[in-house]
Backbone as a printed PyTorch tensor [residue, N CA C, xyz], in Angstrom:
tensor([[[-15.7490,  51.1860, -16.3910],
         [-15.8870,  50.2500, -15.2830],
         [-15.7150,  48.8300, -15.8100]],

        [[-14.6940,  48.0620, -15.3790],
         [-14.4360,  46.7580, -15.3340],
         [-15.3670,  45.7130, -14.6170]],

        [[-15.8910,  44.6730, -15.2140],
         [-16.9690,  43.5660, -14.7330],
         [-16.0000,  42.6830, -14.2250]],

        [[-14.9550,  42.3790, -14.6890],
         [-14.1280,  41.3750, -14.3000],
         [-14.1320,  41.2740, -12.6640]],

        [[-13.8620,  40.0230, -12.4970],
         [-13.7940,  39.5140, -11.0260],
         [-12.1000,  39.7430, -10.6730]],

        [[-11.8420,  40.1710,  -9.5430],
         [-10.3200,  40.0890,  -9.2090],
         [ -9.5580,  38.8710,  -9.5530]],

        [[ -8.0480,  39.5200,  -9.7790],
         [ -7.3820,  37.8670, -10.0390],
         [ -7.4980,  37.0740,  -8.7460]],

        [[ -7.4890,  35.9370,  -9.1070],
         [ -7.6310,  34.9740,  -7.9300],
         [ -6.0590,  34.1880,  -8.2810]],

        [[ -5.4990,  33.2850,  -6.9980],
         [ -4.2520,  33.1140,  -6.7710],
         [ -3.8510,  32.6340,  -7.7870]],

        [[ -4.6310,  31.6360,  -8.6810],
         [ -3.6630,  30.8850, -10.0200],
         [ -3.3400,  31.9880, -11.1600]],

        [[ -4.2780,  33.2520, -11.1880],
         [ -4.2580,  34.2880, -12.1880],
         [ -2.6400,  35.0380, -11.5460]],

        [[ -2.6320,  35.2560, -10.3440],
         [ -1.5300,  35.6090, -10.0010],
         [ -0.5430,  35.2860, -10.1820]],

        [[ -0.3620,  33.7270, -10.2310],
         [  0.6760,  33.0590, -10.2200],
         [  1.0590,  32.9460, -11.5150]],

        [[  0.1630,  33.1460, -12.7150],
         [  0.3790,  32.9920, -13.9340],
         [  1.0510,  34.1600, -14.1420]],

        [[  0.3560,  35.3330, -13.5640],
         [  1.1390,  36.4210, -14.2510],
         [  2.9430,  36.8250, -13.8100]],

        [[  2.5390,  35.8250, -12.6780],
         [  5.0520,  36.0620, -12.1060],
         [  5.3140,  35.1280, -13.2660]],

        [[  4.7080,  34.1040, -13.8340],
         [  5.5820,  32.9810, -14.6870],
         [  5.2310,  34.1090, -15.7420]],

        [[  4.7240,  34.3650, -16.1890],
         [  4.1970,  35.3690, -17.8330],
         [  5.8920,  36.3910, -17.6820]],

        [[  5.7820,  37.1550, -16.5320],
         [  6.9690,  38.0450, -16.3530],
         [  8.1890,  37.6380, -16.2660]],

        [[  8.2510,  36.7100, -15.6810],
         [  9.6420,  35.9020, -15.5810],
         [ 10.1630,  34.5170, -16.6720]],

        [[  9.2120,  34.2830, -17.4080],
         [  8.9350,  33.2660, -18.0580],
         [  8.5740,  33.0670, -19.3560]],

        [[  8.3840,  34.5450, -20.2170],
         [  7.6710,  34.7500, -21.2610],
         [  7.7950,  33.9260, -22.2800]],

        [[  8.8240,  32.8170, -22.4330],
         [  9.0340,  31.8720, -23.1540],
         [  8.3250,  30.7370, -23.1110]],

        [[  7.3140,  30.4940, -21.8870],
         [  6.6720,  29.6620, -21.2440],
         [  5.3040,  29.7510, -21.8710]],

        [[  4.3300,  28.8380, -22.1390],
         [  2.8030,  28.8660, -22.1530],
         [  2.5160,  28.5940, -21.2880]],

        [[  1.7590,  29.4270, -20.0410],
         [  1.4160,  29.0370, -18.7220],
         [  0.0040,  29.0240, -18.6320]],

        [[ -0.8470,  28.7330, -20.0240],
         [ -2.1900,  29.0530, -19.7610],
         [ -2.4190,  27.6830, -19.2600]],

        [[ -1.9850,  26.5280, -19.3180],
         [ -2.4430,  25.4500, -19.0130],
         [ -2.7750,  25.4760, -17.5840]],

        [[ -2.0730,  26.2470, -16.3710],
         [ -2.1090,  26.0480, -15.1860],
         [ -3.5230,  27.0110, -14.9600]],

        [[ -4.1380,  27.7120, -15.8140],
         [ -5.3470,  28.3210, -15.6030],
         [ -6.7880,  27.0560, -15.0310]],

        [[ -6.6430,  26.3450, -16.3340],
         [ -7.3190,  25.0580, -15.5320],
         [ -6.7280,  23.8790, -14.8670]],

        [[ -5.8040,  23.8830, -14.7130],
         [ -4.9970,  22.3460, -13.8610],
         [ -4.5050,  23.1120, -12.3890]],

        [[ -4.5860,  24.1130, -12.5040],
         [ -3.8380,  24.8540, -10.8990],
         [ -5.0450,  25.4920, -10.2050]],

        [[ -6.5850,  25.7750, -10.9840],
         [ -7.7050,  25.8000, -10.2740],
         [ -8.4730,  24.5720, -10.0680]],

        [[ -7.9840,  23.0160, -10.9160],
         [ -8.8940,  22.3240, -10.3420],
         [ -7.9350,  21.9630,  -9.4840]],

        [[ -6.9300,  21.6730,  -9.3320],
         [ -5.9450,  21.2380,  -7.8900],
         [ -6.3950,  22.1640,  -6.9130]],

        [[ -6.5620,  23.2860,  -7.1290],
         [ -7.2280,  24.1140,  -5.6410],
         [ -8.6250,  23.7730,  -5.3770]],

        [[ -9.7440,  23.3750,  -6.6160],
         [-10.7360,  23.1030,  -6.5150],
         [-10.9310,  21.5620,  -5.5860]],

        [[ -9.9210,  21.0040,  -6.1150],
         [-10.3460,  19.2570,  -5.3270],
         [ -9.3810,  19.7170,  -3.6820]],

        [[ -8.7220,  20.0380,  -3.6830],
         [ -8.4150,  20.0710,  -1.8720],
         [ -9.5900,  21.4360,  -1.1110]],

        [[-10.3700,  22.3190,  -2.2570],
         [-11.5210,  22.9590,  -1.1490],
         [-12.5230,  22.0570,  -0.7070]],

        [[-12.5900,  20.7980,  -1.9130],
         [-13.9530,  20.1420,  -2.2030],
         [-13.9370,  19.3120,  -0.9130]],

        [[-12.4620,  18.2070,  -0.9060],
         [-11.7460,  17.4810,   0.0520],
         [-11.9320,  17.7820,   1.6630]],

        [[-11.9840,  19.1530,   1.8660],
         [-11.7940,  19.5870,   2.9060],
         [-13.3140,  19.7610,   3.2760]],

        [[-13.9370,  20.3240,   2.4480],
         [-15.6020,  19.9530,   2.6080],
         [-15.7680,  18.5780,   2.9080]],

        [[-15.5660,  17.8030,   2.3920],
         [-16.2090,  16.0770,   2.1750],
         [-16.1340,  15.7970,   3.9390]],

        [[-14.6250,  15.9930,   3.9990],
         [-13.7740,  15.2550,   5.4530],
         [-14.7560,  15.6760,   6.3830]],

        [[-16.0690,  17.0620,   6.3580],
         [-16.2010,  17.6680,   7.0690],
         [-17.3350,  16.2520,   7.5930]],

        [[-17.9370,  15.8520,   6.5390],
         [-19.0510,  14.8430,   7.0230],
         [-18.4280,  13.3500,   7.5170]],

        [[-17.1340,  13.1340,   6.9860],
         [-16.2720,  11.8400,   7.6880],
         [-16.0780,  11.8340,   8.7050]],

        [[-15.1240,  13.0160,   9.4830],
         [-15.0450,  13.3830,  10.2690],
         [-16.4120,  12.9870,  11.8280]],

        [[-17.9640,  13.7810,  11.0480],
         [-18.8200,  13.5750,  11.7240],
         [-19.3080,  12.2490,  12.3460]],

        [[-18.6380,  11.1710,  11.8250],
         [-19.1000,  10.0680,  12.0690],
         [-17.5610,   8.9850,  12.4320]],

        [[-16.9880,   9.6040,  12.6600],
         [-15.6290,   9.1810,  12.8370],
         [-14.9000,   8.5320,  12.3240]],

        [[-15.2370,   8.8110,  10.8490],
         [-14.5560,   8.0960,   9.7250],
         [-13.2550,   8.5100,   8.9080]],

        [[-12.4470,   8.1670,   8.5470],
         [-11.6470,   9.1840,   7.7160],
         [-11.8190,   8.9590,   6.4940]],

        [[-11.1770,   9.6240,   5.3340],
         [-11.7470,   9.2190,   3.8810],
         [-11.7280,   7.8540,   3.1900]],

        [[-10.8750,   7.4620,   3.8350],
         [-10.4890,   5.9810,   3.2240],
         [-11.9610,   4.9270,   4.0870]],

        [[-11.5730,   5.2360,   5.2230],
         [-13.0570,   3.9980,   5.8390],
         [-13.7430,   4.1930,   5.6430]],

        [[-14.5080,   5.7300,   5.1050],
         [-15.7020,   5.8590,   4.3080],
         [-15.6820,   5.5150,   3.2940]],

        [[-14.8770,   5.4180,   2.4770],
         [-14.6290,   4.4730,   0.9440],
         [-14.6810,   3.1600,   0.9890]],

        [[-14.1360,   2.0270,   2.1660],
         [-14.6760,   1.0510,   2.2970],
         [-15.9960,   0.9470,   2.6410]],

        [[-15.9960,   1.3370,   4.1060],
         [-17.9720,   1.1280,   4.2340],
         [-18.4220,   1.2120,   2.8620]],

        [[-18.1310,   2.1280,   2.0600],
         [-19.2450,   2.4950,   0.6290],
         [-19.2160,   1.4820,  -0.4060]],

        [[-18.1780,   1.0600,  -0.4450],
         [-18.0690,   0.0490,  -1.5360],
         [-18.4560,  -1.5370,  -0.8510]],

        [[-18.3760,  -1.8800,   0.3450],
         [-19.4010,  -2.7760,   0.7760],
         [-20.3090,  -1.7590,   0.5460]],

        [[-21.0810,  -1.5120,   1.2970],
         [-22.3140,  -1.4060,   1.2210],
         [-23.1480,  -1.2750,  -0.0910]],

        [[-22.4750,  -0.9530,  -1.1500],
         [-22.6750,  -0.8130,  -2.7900],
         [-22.6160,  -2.5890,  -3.0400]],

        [[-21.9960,  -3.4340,  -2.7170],
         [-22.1240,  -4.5230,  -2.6430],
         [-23.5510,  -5.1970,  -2.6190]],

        [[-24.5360,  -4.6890,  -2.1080],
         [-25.9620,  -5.2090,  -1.7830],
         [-25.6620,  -6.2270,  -0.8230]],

        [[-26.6270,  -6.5280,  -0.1620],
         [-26.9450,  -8.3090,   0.7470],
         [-26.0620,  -9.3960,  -0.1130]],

        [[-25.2560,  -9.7590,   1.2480],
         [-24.4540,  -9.7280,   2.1410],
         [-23.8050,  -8.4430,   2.3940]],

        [[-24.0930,  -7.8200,   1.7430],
         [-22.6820,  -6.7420,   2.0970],
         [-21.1080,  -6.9490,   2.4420]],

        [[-20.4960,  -7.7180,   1.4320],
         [-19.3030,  -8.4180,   1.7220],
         [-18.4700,  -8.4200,   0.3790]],

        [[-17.0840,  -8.2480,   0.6830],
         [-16.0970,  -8.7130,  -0.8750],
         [-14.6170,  -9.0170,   0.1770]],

        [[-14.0430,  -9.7040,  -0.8260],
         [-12.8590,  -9.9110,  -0.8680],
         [-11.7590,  -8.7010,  -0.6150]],

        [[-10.5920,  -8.4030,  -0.2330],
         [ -9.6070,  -7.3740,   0.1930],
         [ -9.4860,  -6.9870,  -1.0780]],

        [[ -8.8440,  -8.0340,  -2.1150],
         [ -8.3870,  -6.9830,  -3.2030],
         [ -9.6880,  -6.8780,  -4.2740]],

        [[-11.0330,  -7.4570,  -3.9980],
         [-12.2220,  -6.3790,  -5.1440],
         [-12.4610,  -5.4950,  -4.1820]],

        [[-12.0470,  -4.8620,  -2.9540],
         [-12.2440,  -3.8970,  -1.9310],
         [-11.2030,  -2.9880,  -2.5170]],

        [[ -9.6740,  -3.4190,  -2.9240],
         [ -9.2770,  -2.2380,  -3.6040],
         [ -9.1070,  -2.4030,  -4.8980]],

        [[ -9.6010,  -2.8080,  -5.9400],
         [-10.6570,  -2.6600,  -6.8940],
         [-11.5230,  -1.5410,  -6.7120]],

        [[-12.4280,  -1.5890,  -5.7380],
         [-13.2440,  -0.9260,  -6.3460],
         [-13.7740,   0.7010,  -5.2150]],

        [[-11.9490,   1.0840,  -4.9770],
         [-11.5710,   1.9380,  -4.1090],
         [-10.4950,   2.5390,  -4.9280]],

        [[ -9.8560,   3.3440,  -4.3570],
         [ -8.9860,   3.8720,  -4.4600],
         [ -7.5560,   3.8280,  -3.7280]],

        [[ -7.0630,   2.6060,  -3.0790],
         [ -6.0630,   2.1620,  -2.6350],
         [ -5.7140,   0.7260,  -2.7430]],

        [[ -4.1260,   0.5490,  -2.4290],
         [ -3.5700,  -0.5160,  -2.9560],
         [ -4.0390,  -1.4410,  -1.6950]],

        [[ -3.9550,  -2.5450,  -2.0300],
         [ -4.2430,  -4.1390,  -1.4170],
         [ -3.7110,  -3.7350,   0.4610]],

        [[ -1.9160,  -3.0530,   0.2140],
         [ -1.3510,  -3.0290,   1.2220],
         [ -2.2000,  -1.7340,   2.0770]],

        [[ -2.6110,  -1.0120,   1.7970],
         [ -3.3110,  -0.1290,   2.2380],
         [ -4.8380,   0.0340,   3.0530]],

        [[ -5.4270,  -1.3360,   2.0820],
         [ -6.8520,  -1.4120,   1.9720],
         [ -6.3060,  -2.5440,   3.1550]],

        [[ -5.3150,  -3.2490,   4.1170],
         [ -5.5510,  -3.8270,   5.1220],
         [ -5.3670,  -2.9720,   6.5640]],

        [[ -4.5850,  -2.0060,   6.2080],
         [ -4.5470,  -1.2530,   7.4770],
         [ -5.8240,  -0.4810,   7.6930]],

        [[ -7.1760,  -0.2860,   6.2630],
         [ -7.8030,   0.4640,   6.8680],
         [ -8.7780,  -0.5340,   7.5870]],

        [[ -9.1360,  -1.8210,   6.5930],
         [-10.0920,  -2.8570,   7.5640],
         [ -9.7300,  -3.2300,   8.5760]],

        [[ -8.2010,  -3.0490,   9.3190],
         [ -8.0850,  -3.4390,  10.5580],
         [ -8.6540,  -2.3780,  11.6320]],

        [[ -8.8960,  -0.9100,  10.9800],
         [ -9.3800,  -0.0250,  11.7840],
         [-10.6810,  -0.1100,  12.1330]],

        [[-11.2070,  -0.5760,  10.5140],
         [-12.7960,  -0.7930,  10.7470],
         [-13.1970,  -1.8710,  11.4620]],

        [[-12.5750,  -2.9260,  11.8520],
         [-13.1130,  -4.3550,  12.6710],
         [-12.6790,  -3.5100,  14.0900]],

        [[-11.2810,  -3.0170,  14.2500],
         [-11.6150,  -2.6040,  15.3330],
         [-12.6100,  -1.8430,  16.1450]],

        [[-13.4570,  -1.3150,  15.2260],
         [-14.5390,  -0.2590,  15.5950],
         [-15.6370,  -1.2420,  15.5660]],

        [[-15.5410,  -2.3010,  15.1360],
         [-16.9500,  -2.9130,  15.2150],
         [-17.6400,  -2.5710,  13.7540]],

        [[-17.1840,  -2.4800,  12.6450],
         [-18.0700,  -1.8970,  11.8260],
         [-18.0310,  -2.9920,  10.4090]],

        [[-17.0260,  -3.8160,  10.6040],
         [-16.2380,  -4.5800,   9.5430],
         [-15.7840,  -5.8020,  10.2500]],

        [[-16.0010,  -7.1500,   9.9620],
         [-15.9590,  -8.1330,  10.2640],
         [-14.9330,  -9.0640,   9.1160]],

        [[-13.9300,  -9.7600,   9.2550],
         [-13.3410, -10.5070,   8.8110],
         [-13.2800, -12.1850,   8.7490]],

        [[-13.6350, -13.1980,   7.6070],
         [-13.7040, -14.6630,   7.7940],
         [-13.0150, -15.2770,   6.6580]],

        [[-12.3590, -16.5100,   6.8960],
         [-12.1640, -17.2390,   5.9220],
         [-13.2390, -17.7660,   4.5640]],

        [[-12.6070, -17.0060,   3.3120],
         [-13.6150, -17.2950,   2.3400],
         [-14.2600, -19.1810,   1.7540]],

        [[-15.5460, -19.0820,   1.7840],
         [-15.7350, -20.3680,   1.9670],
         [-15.0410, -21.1570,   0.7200]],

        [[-14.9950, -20.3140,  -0.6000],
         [-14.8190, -20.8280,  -1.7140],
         [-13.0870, -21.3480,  -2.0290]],

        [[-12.1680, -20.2540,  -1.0070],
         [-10.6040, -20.6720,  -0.7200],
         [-10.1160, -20.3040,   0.5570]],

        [[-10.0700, -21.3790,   1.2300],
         [ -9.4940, -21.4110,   2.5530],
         [ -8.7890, -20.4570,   3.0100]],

        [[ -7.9190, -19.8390,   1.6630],
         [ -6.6380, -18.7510,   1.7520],
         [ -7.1910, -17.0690,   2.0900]],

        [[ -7.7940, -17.4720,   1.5150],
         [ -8.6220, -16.1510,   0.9990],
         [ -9.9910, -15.6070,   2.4330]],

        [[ -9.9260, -14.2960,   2.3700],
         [-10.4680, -14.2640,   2.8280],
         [-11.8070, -12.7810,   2.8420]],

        [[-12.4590, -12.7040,   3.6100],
         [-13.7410, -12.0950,   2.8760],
         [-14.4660, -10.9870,   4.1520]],

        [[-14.1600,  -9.9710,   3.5990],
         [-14.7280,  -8.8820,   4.7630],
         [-16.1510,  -8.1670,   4.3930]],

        [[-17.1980,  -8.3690,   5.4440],
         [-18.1660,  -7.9670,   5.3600],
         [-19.0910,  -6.9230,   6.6990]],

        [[-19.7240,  -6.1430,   6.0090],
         [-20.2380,  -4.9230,   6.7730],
         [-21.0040,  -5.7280,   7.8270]],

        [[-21.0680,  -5.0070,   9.2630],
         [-21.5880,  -5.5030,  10.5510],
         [-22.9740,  -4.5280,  10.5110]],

        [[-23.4860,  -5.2880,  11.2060],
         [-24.9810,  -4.7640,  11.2630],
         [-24.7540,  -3.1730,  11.8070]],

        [[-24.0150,  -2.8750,  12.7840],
         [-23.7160,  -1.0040,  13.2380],
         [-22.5390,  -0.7150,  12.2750]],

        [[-22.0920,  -0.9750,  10.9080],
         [-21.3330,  -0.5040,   9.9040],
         [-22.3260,  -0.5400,   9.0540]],

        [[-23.1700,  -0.8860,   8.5450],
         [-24.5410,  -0.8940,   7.7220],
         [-24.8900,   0.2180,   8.2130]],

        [[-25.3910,   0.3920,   9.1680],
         [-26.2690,   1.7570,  10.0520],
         [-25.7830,   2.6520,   9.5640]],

        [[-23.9600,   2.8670,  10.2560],
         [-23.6950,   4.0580,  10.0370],
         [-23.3240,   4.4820,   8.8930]],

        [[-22.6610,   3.3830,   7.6860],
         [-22.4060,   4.2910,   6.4770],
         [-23.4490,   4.6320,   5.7740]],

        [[-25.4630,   3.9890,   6.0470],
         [-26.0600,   4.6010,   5.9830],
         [-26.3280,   5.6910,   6.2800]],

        [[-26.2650,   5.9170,   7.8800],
         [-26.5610,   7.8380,   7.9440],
         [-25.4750,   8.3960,   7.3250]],

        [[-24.4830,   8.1720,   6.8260],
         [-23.0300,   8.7640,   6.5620],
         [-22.8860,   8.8250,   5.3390]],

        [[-24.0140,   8.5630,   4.8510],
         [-23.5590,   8.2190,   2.6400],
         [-24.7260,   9.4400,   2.5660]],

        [[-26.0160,   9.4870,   3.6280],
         [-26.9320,  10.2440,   3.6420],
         [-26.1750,  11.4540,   3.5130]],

        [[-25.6310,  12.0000,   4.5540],
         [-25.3810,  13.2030,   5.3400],
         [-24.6170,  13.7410,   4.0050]],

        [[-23.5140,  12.5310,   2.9820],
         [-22.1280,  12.9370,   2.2840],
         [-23.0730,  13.1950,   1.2480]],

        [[-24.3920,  12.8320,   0.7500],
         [-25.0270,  13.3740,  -0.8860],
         [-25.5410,  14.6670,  -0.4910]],

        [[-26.0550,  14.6180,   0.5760],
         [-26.3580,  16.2740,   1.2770],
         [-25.2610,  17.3710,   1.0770]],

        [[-24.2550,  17.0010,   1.4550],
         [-23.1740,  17.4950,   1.6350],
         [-22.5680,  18.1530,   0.2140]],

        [[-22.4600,  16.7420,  -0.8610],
         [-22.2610,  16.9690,  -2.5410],
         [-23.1990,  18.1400,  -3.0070]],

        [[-24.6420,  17.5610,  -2.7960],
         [-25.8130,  17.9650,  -3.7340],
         [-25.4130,  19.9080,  -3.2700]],

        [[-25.0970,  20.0430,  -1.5530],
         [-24.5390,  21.5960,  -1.4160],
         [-23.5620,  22.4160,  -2.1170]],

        [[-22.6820,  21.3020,  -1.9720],
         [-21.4430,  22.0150,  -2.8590],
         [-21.7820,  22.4930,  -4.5500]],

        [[-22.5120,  21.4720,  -5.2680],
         [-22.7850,  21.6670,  -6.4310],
         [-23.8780,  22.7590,  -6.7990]],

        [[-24.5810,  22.9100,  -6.0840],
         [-25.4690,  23.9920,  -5.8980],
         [-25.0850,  25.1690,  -6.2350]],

        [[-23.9190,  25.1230,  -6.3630],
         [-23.0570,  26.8590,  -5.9390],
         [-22.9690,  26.7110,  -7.8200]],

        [[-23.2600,  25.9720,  -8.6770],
         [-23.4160,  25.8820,  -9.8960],
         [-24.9610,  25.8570, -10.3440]],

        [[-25.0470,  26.7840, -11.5020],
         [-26.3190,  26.2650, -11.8840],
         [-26.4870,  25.1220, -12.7530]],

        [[-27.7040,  24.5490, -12.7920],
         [-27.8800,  22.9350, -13.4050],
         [-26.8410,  22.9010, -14.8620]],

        [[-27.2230,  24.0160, -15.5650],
         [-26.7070,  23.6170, -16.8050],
         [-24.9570,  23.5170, -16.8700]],

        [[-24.5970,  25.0370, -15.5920],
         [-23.3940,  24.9600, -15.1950],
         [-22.4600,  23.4000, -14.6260]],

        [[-23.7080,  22.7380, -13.9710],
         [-22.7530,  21.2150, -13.3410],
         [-23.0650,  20.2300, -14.8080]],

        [[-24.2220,  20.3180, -15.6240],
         [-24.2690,  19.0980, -16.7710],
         [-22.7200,  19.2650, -17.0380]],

        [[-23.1810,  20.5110, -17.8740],
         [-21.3060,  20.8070, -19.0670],
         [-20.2620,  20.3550, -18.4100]],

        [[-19.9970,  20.8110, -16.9040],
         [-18.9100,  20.3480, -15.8780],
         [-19.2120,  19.2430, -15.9940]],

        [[-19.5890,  18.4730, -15.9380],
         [-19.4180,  16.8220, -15.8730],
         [-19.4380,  16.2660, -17.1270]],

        [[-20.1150,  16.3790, -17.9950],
         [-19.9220,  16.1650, -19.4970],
         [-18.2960,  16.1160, -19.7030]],

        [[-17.5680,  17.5040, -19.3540],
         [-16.7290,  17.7790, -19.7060],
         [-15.3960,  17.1220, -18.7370]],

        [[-15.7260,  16.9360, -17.7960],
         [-14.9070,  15.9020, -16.8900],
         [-14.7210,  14.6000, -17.1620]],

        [[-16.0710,  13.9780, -17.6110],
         [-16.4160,  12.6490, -18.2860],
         [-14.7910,  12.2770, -19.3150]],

        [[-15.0860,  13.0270, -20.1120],
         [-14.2470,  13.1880, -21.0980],
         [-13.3430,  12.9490, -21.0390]],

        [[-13.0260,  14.3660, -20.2180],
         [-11.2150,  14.2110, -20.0640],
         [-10.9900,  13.2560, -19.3440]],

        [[-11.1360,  12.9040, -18.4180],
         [-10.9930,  11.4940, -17.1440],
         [-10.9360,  10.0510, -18.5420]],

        [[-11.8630,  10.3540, -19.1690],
         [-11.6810,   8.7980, -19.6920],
         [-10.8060,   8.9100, -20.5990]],

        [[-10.0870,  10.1900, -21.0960],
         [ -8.7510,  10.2170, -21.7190],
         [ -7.6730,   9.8680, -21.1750]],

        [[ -8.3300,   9.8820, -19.8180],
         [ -6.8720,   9.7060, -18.6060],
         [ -6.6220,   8.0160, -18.2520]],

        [[ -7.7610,   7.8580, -18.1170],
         [ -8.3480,   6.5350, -17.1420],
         [ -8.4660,   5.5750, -17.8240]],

        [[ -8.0240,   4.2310, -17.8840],
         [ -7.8550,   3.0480, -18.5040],
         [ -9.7320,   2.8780, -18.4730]],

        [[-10.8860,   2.0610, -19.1220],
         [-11.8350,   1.9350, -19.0290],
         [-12.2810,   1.2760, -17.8210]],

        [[-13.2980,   1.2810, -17.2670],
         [-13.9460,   0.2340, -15.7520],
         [-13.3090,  -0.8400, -15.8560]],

        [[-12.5040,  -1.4140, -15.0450],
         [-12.8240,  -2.4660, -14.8940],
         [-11.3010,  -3.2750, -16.1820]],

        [[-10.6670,  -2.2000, -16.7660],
         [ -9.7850,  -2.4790, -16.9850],
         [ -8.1250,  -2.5880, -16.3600]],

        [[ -8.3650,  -1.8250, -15.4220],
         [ -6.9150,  -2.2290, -14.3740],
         [ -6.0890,  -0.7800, -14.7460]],

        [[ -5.0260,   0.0310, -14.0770],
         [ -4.2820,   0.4860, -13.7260],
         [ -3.0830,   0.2330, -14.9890]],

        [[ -3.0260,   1.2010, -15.6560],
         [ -2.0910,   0.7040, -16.8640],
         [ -0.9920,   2.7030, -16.2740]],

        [[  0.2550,   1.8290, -16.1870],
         [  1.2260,   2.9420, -16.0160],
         [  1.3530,   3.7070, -14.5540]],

        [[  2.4040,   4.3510, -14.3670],
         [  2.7100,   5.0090, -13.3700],
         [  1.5310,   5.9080, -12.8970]],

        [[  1.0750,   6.7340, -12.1840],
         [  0.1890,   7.4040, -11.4470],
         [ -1.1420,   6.6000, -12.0100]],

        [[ -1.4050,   5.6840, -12.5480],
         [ -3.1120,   5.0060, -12.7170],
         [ -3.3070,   4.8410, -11.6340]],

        [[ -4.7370,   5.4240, -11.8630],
         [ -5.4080,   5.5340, -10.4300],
         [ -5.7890,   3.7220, -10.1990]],

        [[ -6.3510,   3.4880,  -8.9250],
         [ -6.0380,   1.8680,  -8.3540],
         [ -7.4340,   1.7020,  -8.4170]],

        [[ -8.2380,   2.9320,  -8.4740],
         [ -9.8930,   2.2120,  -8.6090],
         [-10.9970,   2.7560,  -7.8200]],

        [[-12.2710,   2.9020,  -7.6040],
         [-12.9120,   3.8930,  -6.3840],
         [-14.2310,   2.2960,  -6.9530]]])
């Protein structure tokens, strides 16, 4: 009797490249083709709590990074994508969604006339409060499905590799696919 768990789709997929491919090392897609399936199950979880509050992923990434801001609750467009994950041109189409909702307010920065400075509205405070609530609820579930020592090592081990990947905090986007920032 076999303990093994059935192949699951990347085991599958390894084994048509193994047959058709034997010249190939395809073990790499064992972990890079389960965490690509792993981050769009995770994704599709997350959206579930954005969604709830009528946010999509990106305006929940602004609300969060104001609101990580402390009192005022306010930054500039581009330390907004700084300290997000989208470009300048991007990070304006989503604050135009959020002022339209009432949640995000826009003014000329006092320090340069040019410049200007978007800050969380008293019902955008509220809600990415219940909404940051609902999304650690949401995390702390998903991770659960690991035991403690199972998520340390996983993150230890993510740590790692990511900062093999990832220019340091706060150092900027060096090369093609660098990520723009969260």
């Amino acid at each position: 009797m076999d303990d093994q768990p059935p192949p699951d789709r990347v085991a599958r997929i390894q084994a048509d490249w193994r047959r058709e491919r034997p010249d190939l090392d395809v073990t790499p897609q064992g972990v890079i083709g389960r965490l690509h399936r792993l981050a769009d199950r995770l994704t599709g979880e997350l959206r579930l709590v954005y969604d709830r509050y009528g946010l999509g992923e990106g305006e929940f990434d602004v609300l969060c990074a104001l609101r990580r801001a402390g009192a005022p609750f306010e930054r500039a467009p581009g330390e907004l994508a700084a300290h997000t994950m989208v470009t300048t041109g991007a990070m304006t189409k989503r604050i135009d969604r959020l002022e339209r909702a009432g949640l995000v307010t826009r003014r000329r920065s006092d320090d340069d006339q040019r410049g200007r400075i978007v800050a969380l509205t008293e019902p955008g405070r509220e809600l990415i409060d219940r909404a940051f609530t609902d999304h650690m609820r949401n995390e702390r579930r998903l991770l659960d499905l690991l035991t403690p020592a199972e998520a340390e090592s996983l993150e230890v081990l993510l740590t790692g590799w990511l900062g093999r990947l990832e220019p340091p905090a706060g150092a900027g986007p060096t090369g093609p696919g660098a990520p723009t920032g969260e």
